[in-house]
N, C-alpha and C positions, 0 to 999 in steps of 0.2 A: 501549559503546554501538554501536549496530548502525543503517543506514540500510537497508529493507525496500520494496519494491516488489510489491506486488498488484495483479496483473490480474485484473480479474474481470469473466468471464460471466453475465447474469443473465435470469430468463424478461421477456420483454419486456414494458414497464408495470409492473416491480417494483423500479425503481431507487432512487426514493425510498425506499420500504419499505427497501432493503436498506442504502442509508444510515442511516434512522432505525436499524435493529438491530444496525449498528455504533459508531455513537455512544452506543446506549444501554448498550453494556456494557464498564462504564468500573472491570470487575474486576480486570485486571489494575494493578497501579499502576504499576511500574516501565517502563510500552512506554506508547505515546501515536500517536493517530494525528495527523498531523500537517499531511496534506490529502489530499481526497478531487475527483476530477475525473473528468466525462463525458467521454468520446472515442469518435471515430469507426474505426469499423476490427474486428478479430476479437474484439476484449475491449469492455466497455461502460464500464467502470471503471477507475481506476489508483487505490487507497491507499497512500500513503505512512506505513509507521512505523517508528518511531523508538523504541529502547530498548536493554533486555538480551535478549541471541541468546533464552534462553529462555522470556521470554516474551512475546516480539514473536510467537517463536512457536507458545507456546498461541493468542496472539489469530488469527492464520495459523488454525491449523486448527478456532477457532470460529467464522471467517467460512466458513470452507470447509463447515461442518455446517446452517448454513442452508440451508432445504428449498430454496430458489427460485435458487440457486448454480447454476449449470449445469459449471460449470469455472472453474480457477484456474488462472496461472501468476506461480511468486516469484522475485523479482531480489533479491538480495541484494548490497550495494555495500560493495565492497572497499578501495575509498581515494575521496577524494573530491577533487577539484582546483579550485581553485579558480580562476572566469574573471578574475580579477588577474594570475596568475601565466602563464596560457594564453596572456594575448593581450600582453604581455610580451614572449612567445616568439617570437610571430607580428611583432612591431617590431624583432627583433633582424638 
Protein backbone atom coordinates (compact mmCIF):
# COMPACT_ATOMS: atom_id res chain seq x y z
CA UNK A 1 0.00 0.00 0.00
CA UNK A 2 1.22 3.19 -1.18
CA UNK A 3 0.17 6.95 0.02
CA UNK A 4 -0.10 9.32 -3.41
CA UNK A 5 -0.23 12.96 -3.59
CA UNK A 6 -1.74 14.82 -6.75
CA UNK A 7 -1.43 18.17 -7.46
CA UNK A 8 -3.55 19.24 -10.03
CA UNK A 9 -3.82 22.20 -12.36
CA UNK A 10 -7.17 22.76 -13.95
CA UNK A 11 -8.77 25.31 -16.56
CA UNK A 12 -10.44 27.64 -14.19
CA UNK A 13 -14.36 26.97 -13.49
CA UNK A 14 -13.70 23.14 -14.03
CA UNK A 15 -12.99 22.17 -10.66
CA UNK A 16 -16.05 20.51 -9.92
CA UNK A 17 -16.35 18.87 -13.18
CA UNK A 18 -12.83 17.51 -12.55
CA UNK A 19 -13.84 16.17 -9.28
CA UNK A 20 -17.15 14.73 -10.40
CA UNK A 21 -14.66 12.73 -13.30
CA UNK A 22 -12.71 11.51 -10.59
CA UNK A 23 -14.92 10.03 -8.38
CA UNK A 24 -16.83 8.79 -11.06
CA UNK A 25 -14.23 6.22 -12.08
CA UNK A 26 -14.30 4.04 -9.44
CA UNK A 27 -12.42 1.23 -11.97
CA UNK A 28 -9.76 0.70 -10.61
CA UNK A 29 -10.52 -1.31 -7.18
CA UNK A 30 -7.48 -1.89 -5.36
CA UNK A 31 -6.35 2.24 -5.05
CA UNK A 32 -9.09 4.59 -3.51
CA UNK A 33 -9.15 8.19 -3.44
CA UNK A 34 -9.24 9.07 -0.19
CA UNK A 35 -9.62 13.02 -0.18
CA UNK A 36 -9.78 15.60 -2.45
CA UNK A 37 -8.99 19.52 -1.43
CA UNK A 38 -9.12 23.19 -3.07
CA UNK A 39 -6.10 25.18 -2.33
CA UNK A 40 -4.54 28.29 -2.98
CA UNK A 41 -1.39 28.61 -4.68
CA UNK A 42 0.32 27.04 -8.27
CA UNK A 43 -1.96 23.83 -8.11
CA UNK A 44 -5.92 24.09 -7.66
CA UNK A 45 -6.04 20.62 -6.30
CA UNK A 46 -4.38 18.00 -3.90
CA UNK A 47 -5.91 14.18 -4.33
CA UNK A 48 -4.88 11.97 -1.96
CA UNK A 49 -4.64 7.96 -2.94
CA UNK A 50 -4.13 5.37 -1.38
CA UNK A 51 -3.39 1.78 -2.76
CA UNK A 52 -1.24 -0.60 -4.82
CA UNK A 53 1.97 1.39 -6.47
CA UNK A 54 0.29 0.10 -9.81
CA UNK A 55 -2.56 1.11 -9.79
CA UNK A 56 -2.78 4.26 -7.73
CA UNK A 57 -1.00 4.68 -10.76
CA UNK A 58 -3.09 3.93 -13.64
CA UNK A 59 -5.62 6.06 -11.80
CA UNK A 60 -2.42 9.01 -11.87
CA UNK A 61 -2.38 8.89 -15.44
CA UNK A 62 -6.32 8.73 -16.05
CA UNK A 63 -6.62 12.00 -14.08
CA UNK A 64 -3.78 13.27 -16.03
CA UNK A 65 -5.83 12.34 -19.70
CA UNK A 66 -8.65 14.57 -18.72
CA UNK A 67 -9.02 17.20 -21.43
CA UNK A 68 -9.33 20.19 -18.87
CA UNK A 69 -5.93 18.95 -16.67
CA UNK A 70 -3.58 21.53 -17.47
CA UNK A 71 -0.63 19.99 -15.36
CA UNK A 72 0.16 17.52 -12.63
CA UNK A 73 2.60 17.10 -10.03
CA UNK A 74 2.94 13.38 -7.76
CA UNK A 75 4.34 13.07 -4.30
CA UNK A 76 4.66 9.79 -3.52
CA UNK A 77 5.11 9.00 0.54
CA UNK A 78 7.77 6.98 1.57
CA UNK A 79 7.19 6.45 5.33
CA UNK A 80 4.79 8.03 7.19
CA UNK A 81 5.21 9.40 10.91
CA UNK A 82 3.14 9.58 13.11
CA UNK A 83 2.31 13.17 15.23
CA UNK A 84 2.29 10.62 18.61
CA UNK A 85 5.64 9.75 18.24
CA UNK A 86 6.87 13.41 16.70
CA UNK A 87 5.80 15.40 19.47
CA UNK A 88 7.21 12.87 21.98
CA UNK A 89 10.35 13.88 20.63
CA UNK A 90 9.80 17.47 20.78
CA UNK A 91 8.92 16.71 25.04
CA UNK A 92 12.17 14.90 25.41
Amino acid sequence: MVRVYVLVEVQPGREEEFMDEVLSKGLIRSSRVERMDFVHGSFDLVVVLTGAMKDVDARVIAMRKIPFVLRTETLISFGMLKWEDMSSRLNE
